[in-house]
N, C-alpha and C positions, 0 to 999 in steps of 0.2 A: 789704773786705780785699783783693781782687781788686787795686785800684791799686793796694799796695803791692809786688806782684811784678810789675810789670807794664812795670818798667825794666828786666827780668832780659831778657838775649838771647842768643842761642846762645854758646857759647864762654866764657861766664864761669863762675866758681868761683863754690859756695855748699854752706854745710852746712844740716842739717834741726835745727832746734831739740830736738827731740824725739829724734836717732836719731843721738846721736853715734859712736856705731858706724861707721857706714854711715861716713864718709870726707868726702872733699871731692869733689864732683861738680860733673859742668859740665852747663850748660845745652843741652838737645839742640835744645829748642824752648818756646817759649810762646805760646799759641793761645787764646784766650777762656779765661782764668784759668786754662786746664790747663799745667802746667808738666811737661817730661817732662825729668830727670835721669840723667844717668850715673855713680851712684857708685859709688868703688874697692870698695868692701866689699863694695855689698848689688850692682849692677850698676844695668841702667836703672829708674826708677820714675818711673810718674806720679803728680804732687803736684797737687790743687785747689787752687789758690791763695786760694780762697775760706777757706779750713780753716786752713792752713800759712802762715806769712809765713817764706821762706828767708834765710836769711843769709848775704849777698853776703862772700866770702875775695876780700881786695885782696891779699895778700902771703903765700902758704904757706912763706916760714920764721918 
């Protein structure tokens, strides 16, 4: 599961499947499957990308 985040790169939006709460976050970094996000709601979090496939936001309207 690790490739499927693995196109994710700083500066892009993406939500968490699981944490619609937490907002739309952009990508701070992604390092050997660890993805670390900055989202509105919850703040920074690191994601395994092994676990979590993110869901890349093209257009926040």
């Amino acid at each position: 599961m690790d490739e499927l985040n693995s196109f994710l790169e700083p500066g892009m939006l993406v939500t968490h499947p699981d944490e619609p709460d937490w907002g739309i976050g952009q990508v701070q970094s992604n390092i050997s499957g660890k993805v670390t996000v900055n989202f509105r709601e919850e703040g920074k979090v690191v994601i395994d990308g092994g676990q979590i496939i993110l869901i890349p936001v093209y257009n926040e309207n």
